[in-house]
KOLMINU-526233 format. One line per 10 residues: number of its first residue (from 1); their letters; for each residue x, y, z of C-alpha. Coordinates in nm, 2 decimals. Example, Ala and Ser with C-alpha at 12.3 -4.5 7.8 and 13.67 -1.06 7.14 Angstrom:
# residues 2
1	as	1.23 -0.45 0.78 ~ 1.37 -0.11 0.71
***
This chain:
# residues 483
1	xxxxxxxxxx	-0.04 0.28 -6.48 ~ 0.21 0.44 -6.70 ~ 0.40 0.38 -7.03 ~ 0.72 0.57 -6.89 ~ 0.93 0.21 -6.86 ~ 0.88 0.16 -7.23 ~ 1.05 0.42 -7.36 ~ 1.31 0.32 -7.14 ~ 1.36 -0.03 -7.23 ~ 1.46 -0.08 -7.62
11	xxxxxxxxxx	1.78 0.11 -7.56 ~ 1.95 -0.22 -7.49 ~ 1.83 -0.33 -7.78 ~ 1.98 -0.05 -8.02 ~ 2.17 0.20 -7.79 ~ 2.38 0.41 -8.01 ~ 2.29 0.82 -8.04 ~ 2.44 1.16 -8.00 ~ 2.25 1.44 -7.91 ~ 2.13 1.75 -8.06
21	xxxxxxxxxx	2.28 1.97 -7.80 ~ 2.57 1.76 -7.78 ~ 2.97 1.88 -7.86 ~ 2.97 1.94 -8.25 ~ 3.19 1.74 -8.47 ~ 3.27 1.66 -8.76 ~ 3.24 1.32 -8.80 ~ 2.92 1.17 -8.96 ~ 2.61 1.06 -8.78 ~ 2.49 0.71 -8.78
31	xxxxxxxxxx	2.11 0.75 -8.77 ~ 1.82 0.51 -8.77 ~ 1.46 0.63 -8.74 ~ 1.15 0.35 -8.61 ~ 0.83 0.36 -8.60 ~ 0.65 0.29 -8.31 ~ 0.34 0.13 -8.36 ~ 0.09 0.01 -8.13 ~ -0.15 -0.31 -8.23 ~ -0.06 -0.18 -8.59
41	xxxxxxxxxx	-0.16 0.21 -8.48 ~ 0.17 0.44 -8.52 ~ 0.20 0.63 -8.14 ~ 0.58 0.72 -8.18 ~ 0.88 0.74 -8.33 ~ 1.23 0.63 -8.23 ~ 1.60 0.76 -8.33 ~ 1.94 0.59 -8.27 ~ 2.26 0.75 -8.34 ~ 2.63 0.74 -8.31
51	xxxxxxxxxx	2.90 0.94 -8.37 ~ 3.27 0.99 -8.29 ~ 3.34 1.29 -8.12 ~ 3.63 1.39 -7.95 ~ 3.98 1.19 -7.92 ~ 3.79 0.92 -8.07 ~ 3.51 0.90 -7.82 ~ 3.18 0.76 -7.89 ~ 2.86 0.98 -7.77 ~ 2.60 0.68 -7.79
61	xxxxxxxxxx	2.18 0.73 -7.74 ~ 1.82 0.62 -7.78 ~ 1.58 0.85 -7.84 ~ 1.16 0.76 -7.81 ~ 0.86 1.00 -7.79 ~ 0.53 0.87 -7.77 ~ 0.12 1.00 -7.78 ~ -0.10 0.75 -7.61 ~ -0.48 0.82 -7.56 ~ -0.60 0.76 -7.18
71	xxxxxxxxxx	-0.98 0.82 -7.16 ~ -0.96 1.07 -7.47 ~ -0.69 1.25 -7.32 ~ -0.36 1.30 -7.50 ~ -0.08 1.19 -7.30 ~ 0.29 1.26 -7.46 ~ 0.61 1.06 -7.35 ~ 0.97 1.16 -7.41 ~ 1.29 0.92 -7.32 ~ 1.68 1.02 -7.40
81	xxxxxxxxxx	1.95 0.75 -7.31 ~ 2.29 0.92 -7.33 ~ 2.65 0.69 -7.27 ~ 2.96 0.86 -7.34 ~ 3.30 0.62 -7.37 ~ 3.63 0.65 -7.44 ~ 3.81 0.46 -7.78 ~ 3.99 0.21 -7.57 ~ 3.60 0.14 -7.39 ~ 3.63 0.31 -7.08
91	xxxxxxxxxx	3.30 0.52 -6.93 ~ 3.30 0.86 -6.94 ~ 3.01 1.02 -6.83 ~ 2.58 0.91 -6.90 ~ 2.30 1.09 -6.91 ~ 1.88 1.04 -6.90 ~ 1.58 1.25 -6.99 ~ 1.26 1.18 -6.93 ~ 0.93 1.41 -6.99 ~ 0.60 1.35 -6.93
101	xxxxxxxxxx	0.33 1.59 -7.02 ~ 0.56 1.90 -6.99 ~ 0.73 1.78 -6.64 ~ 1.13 1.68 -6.68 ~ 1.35 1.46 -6.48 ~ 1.74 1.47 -6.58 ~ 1.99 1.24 -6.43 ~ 2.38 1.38 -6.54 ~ 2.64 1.13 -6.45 ~ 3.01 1.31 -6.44
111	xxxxxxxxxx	3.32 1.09 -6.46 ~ 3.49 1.15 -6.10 ~ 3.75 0.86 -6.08 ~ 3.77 0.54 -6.26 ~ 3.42 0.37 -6.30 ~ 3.25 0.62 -6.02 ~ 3.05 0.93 -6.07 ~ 2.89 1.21 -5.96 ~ 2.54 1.19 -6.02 ~ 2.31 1.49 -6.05
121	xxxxxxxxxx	1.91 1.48 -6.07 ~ 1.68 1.76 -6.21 ~ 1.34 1.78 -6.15 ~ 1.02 1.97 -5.98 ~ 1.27 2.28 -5.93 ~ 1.47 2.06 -5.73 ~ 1.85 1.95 -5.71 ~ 2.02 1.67 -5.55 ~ 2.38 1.51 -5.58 ~ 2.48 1.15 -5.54
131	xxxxxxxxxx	2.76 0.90 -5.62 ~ 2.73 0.59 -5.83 ~ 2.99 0.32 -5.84 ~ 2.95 0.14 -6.20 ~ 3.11 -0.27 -6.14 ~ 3.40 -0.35 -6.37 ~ 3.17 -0.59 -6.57 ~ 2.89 -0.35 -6.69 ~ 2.88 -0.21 -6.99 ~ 2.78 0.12 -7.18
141	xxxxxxxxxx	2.64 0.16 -7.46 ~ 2.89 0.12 -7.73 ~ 3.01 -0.20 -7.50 ~ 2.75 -0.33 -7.51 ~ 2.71 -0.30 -7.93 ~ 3.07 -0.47 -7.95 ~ 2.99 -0.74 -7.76 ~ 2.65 -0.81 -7.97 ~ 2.87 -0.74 -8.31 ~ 3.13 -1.01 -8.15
151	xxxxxxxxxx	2.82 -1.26 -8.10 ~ 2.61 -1.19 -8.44 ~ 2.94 -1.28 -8.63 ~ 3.04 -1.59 -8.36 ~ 3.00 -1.96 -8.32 ~ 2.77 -1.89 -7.93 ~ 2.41 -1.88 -7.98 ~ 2.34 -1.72 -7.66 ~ 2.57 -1.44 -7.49 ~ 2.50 -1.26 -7.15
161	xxxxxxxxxx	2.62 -0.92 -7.06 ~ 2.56 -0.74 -6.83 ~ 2.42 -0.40 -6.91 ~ 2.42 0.01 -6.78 ~ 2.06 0.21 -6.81 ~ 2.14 0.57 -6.71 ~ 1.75 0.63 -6.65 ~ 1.82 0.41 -6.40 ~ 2.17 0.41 -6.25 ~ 2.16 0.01 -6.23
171	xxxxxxxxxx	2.31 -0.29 -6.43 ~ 2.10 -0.50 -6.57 ~ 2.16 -0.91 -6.69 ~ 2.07 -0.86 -7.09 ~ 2.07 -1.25 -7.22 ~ 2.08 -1.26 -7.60 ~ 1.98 -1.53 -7.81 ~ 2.07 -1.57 -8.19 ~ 1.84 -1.72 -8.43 ~ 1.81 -1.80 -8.79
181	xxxxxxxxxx	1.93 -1.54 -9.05 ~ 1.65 -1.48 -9.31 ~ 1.52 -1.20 -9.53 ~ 1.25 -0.98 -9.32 ~ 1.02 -0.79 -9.49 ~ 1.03 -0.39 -9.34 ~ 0.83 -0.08 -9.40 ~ 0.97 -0.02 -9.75 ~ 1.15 -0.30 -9.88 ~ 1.32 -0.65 -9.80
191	xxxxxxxxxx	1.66 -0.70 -9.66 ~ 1.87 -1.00 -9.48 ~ 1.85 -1.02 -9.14 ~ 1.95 -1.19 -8.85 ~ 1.63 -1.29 -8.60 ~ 1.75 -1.25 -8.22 ~ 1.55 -1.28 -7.90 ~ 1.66 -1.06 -7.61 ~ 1.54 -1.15 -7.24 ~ 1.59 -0.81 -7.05
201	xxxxxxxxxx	1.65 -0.95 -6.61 ~ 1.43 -0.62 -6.44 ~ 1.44 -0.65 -6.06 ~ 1.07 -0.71 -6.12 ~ 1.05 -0.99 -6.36 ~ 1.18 -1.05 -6.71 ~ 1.09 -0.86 -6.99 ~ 1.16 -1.10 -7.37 ~ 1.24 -0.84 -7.67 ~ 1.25 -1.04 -8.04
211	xxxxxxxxxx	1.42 -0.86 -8.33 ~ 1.55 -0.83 -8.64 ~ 1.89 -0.72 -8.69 ~ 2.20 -0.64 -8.96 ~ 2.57 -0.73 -8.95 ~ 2.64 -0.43 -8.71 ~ 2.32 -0.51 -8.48 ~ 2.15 -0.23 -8.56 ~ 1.75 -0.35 -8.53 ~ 1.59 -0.28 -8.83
221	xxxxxxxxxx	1.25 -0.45 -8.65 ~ 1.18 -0.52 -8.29 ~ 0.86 -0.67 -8.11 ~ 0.74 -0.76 -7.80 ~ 0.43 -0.79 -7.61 ~ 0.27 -0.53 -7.36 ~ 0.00 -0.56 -7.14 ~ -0.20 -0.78 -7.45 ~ -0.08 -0.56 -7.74 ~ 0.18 -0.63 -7.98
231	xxxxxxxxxx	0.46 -0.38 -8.02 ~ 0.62 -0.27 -8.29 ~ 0.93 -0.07 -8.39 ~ 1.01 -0.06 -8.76 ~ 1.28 0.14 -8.96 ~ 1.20 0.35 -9.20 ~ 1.29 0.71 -9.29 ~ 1.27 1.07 -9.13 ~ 0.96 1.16 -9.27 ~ 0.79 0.84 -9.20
241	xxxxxxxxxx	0.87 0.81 -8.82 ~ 0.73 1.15 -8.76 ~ 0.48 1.08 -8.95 ~ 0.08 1.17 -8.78 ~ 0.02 0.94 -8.51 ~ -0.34 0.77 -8.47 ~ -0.51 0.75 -8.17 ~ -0.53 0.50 -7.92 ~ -0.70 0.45 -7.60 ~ -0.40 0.24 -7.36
251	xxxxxxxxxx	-0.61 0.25 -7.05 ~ -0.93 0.12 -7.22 ~ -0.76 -0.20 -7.33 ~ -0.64 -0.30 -6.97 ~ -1.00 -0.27 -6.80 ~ -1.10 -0.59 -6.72 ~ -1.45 -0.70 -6.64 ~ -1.54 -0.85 -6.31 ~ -1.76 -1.15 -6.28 ~ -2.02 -0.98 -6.06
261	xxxxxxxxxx	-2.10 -0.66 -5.90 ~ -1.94 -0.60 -5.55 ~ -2.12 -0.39 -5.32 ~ -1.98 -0.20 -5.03 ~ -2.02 -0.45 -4.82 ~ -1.82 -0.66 -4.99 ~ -1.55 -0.47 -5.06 ~ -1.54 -0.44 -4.67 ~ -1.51 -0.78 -4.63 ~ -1.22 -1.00 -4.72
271	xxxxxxxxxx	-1.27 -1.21 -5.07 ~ -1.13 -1.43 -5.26 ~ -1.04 -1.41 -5.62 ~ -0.97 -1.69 -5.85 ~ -0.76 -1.54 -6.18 ~ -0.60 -1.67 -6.48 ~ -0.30 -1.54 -6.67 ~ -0.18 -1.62 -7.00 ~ 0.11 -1.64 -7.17 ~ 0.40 -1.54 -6.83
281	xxxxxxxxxx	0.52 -1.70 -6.54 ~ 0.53 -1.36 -6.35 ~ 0.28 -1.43 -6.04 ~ 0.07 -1.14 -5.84 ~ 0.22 -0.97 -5.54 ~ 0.20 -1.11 -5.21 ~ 0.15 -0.77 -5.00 ~ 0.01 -0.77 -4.64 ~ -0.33 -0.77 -4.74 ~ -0.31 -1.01 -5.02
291	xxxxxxxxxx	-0.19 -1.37 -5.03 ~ -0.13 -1.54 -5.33 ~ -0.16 -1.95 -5.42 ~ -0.05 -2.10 -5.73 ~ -0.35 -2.35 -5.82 ~ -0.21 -2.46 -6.18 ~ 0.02 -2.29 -6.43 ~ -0.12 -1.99 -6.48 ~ -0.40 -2.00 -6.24 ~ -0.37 -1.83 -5.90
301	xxxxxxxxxx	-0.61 -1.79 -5.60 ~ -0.60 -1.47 -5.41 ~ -0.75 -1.37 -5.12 ~ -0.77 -1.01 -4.99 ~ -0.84 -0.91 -4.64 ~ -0.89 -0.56 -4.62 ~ -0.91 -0.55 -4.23 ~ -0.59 -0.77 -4.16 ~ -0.27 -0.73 -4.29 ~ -0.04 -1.02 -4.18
311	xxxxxxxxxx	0.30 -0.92 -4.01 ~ 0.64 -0.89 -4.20 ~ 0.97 -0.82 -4.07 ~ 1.11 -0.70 -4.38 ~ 1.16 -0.32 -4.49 ~ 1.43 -0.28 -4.75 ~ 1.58 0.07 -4.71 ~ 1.50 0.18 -5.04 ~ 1.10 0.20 -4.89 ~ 1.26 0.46 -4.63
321	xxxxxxxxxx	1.49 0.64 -4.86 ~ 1.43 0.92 -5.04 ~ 1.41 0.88 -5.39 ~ 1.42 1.09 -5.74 ~ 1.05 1.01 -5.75 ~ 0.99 1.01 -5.39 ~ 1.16 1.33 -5.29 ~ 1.12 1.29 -4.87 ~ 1.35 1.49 -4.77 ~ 1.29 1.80 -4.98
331	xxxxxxxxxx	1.19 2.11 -4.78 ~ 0.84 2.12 -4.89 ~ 0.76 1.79 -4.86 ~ 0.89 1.75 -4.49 ~ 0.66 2.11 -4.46 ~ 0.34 1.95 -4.63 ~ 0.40 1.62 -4.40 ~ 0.35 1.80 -4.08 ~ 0.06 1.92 -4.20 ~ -0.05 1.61 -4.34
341	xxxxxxxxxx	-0.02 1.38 -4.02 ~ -0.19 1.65 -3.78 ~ -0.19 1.56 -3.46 ~ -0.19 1.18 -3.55 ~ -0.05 1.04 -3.18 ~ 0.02 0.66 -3.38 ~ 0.17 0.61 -3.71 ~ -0.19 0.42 -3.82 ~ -0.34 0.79 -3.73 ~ -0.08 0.99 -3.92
351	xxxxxxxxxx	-0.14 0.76 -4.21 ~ -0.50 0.78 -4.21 ~ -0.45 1.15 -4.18 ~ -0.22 1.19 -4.46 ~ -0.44 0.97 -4.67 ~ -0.73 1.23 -4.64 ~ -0.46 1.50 -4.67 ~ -0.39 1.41 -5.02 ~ -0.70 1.33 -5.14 ~ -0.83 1.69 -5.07
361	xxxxxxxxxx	-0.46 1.82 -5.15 ~ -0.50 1.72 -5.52 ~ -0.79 1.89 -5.63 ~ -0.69 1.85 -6.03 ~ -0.82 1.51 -6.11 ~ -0.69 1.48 -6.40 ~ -0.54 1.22 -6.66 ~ -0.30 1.45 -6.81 ~ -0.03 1.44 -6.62 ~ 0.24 1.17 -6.73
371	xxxxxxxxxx	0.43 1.07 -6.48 ~ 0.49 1.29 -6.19 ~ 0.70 1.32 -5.89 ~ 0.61 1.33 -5.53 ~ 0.76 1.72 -5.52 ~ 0.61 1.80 -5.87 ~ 0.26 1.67 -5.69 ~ 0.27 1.86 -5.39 ~ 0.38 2.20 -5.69 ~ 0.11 2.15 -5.92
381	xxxxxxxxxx	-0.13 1.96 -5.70 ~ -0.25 1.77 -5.99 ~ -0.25 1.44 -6.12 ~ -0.41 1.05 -6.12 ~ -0.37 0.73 -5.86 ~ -0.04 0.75 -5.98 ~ 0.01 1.12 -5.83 ~ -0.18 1.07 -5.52 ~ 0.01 0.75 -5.45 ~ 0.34 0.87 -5.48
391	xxxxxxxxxx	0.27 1.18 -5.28 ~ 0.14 1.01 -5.02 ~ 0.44 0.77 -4.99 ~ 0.66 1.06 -4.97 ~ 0.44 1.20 -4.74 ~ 0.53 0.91 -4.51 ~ 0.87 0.84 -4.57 ~ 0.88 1.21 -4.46 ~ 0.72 1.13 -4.14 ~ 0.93 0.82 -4.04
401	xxxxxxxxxx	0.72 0.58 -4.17 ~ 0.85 0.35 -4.39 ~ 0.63 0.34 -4.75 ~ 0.58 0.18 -5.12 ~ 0.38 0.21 -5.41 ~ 0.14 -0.13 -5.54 ~ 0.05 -0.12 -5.86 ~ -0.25 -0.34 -5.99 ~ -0.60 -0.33 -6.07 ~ -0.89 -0.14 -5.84
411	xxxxxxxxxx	-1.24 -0.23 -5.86 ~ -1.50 0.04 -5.96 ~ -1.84 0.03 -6.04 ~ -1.87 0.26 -6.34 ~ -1.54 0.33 -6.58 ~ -1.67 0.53 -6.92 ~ -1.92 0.36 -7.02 ~ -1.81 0.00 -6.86 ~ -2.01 -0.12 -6.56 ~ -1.85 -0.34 -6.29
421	xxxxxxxxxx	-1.50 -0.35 -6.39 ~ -1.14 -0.38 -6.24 ~ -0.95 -0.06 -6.38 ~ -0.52 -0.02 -6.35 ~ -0.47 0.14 -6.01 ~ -0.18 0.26 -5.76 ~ -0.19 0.33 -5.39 ~ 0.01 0.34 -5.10 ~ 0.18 0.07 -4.82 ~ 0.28 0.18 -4.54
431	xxxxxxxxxx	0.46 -0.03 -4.26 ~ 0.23 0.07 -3.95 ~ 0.23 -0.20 -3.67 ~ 0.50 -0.45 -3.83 ~ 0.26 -0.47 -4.13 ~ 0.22 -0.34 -4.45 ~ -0.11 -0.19 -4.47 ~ -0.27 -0.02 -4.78 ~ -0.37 0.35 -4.77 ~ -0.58 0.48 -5.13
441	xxxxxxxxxx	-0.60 0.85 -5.13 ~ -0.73 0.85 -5.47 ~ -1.03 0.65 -5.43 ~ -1.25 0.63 -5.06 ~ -0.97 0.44 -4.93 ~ -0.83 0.11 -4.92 ~ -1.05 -0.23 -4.94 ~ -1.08 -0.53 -5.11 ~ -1.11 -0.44 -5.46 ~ -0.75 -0.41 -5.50
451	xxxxxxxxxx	-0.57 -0.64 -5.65 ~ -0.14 -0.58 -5.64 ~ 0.01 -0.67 -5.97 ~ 0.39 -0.50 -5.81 ~ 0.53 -0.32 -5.57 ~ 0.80 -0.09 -5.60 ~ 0.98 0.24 -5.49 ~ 0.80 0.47 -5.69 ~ 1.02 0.43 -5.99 ~ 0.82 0.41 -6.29
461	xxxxxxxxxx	1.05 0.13 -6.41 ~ 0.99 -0.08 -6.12 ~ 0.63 -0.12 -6.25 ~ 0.72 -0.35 -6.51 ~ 0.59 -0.67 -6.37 ~ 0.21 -0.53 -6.30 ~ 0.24 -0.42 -6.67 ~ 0.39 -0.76 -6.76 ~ 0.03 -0.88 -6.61 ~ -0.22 -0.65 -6.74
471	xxxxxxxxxx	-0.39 -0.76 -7.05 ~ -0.32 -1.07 -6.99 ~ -0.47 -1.17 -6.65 ~ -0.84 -1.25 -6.59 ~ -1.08 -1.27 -6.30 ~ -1.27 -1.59 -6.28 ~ -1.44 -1.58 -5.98 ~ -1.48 -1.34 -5.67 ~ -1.65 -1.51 -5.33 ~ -1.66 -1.32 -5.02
481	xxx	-1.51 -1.49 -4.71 ~ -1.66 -1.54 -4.38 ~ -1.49 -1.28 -4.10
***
């Protein structure tokens, strides 16, 4: 599981920045540098700016970088939301950033008419071109500050608007709530602040922001909860948001301990889990192998058949698409799926061949690697579940075969030094026979240890829900089911 969507999602919160590289001017800079802390550790820093550049247009940003420990390996994050409009408020052009472990994905949005744009994406050595219409009610970045300067100093208590993410090319529903006005206590000193609570409308469930904020909504503190772990982004100065992170292991704190040890045979076999989450109304997936039933409020039943997948006429065409994760119809991917399939003569054979395919493909078993692409997979042929599961989606969608990416928990019998445990996990479905069927090329294969949290298109951001989840969900029981 990754940490990419995070430094994605407080740009509604604060999104105002010029770049370094951007058109000089004169005017002055406003700045305001965050810490980032986890659980009280620091892991990051943040920078917002804006400035008026040319013929009074506003460059507006959010910058994040964060170091998070997985295993004892160092994994480093970088995020860059870019909005450019013009005085009156009209869009002129967007751009996104993001760079994990060395690799770099760029989206470059160029004003070609009214409210549409040529899009370009950058990544893995590879270039493609699309067109994105942006509806007359969404709002950039310097839009969207108005409107929350317009509420802060209003009669409403609550204002919707509807808001751009240029890491993401979509609109999302931003509902903000205004609180009580009192004096906050920051890194350095005290000051008078407004409290406001921000519910963020993902595709995959809600995400709830709280924060404190001056007269021109600029947050001077922001908090919400991830995956059981508070956190934090505080203003302070240069010098302090830069300062030396400390280290902390993410992937340790979402392992969660089974009630008993499941043998091979089990795992074979379908079971049924009873689990409890706290504090979320955000459910478990219902995939083809896994249907879920809400016993009480927070209490769900799951059962997982690893051998039957029940039939589902729906396939959206994003799961056939290519993607700028889930690069299908590059070249090398369309090569490496021939090979992959083999002589596969039914798309439950190709898949199964695939499945191997990657698993001997990627012979870097590594943590390192942030957040890669299909394409950047199948270059450096390294990578986690993560890795093997997008490459293997692509690797399908390349081959016809409609695919997505599940997110959720795995069971293993040994993680570190943890025995009998349900670690965060990714793998493949793939729609073979009407069904959505599971396919895991980084572990022996698909079974019933695997519990979907999400399922998405292989954009990191879509993974929100499963995120939403870990940390806070717990396995009660396991009891294997009768054939």
């Amino acid at each position: 599981m990754r940490l990419t969507w995070l430094v994605l999602c407080f740009g509604l919160l604060n999104s105002v920045t010029a770049l370094a590289d951007s058109p000089k001017s004169e005017a002055a800079k406003e700045q305001t540098w965050r810490a980032v802390l986890f659980d009280g550790r620091k892991v990051g820093w943040s920078l917002t700016e804006r400035q008026i550049v040319a013929d009074g247009a506003i460059r507006s940003a959010e910058i994040m970088e964060l170091e998070i420990q997985r295993e004892s390996v160092s994994v480093s994050m970088y995020s860059l939301e870019e909005t450019v409009e013009s005085a009156s408020g009209e869009p002129i052009s967007f751009r996104a950033e993001i760079r994990t472990a060395g690799q770099l994905l760029r989206y470059v949005g160029k004003l070609t008419a009214p409210r549409e744009f040529e899009v370009t994406l950058d990544g893995a050595g590879a270039s493609r071109t699309q067109s994105l219409k942006l509806p007359a009610h969404a709002l950039f970045f310097e839009g969207q500050r108005k409107a929350l300067i317009a509420g802060i100093r209003g009669t409403h208590k609550l204002i919707t608007i509807d808001a751009f993410v240029p890491s993401q090319m979509s609109v999302v529903s931003l509902e903000t709530n205004f609180l009580t006005r009192r004096r906050v206590e920051l890194m350095s000193d005290e000051a008078e602040l407004t409290e406001v609570e921000q519910m963020v409308r993902y595709p995959d469930g809600p995400m709830k922001v709280s924060a404190f904020v001056d007269d021109n909504f600029d947050a001077k503190r922001i908090r919400m909860d991830l995956a059981g772990m508070q956190v934090e982004l505080l203003a302070c100065d240069e010098a302090c948001a830069h300062a030396p992170n400390q280290a902390l292991d993410f992937l340790d704190r979402l392992v969660i301990d089974a009630p008993k040890a499941l043998s091979r045979a089990d795992l074979d076999h379908p079971l049924k889990l009873r689990v409890t989450i706290a504090g979320t109304d955000i459910a478990p997936a219902s995939t083809g192998h896994q249907q879920v039933t809400l016993i009480e409020p927070g209490v769900f039943e799951l059962s997982i058949d690893p051998r039957k997948a029940k039939a589902d006429t729906e396939v959206l065409d994003l799961y056939r698409e290519p993607s700028a994760w889930v690069q299908s119809d590059s070249v090398m991917l369309q090569d490496l799926a021939k090979r992959a399939i083999g002589t596969g003569k039914t798309d439950m054979a190709r898949m199964q061949n695939a499945e191997d395919f990657v698993r001997e493909y990627i012979f870097g078993k590594t943590l390192s690697v942030g957040y890669a692409s299909a394409l950047e997979v199948a270059t450096t042929r390294q990578g986690d579940c993560t890795e093997h599961a997008l490459l293997l989606t692509a690797i399908a969608r390349a081959s016809g075969i409609p695919s997505r990416v599940a997110t959720g928990l795995a069971y293993v019998p040994r993680f570190g030094d943890r025995e009998q445990v349900f670690v965060p996990h990714a793998w493949t479905e793939a729609y073979v026979d009407g069904r959505w069927q599971g396919f895991d090329a980084a572990l022996s294969g698909f079974d019933a240890g695997h519990i979907a949290l999400a399922v998405g298109d292989g954009d990191p951001v879509r993974y929100f829900a499963g995120v939403a989840l870990l940390g806070r969900l717990r396995v009660d029981s396991i009891e294997r089911l009768l054939p």
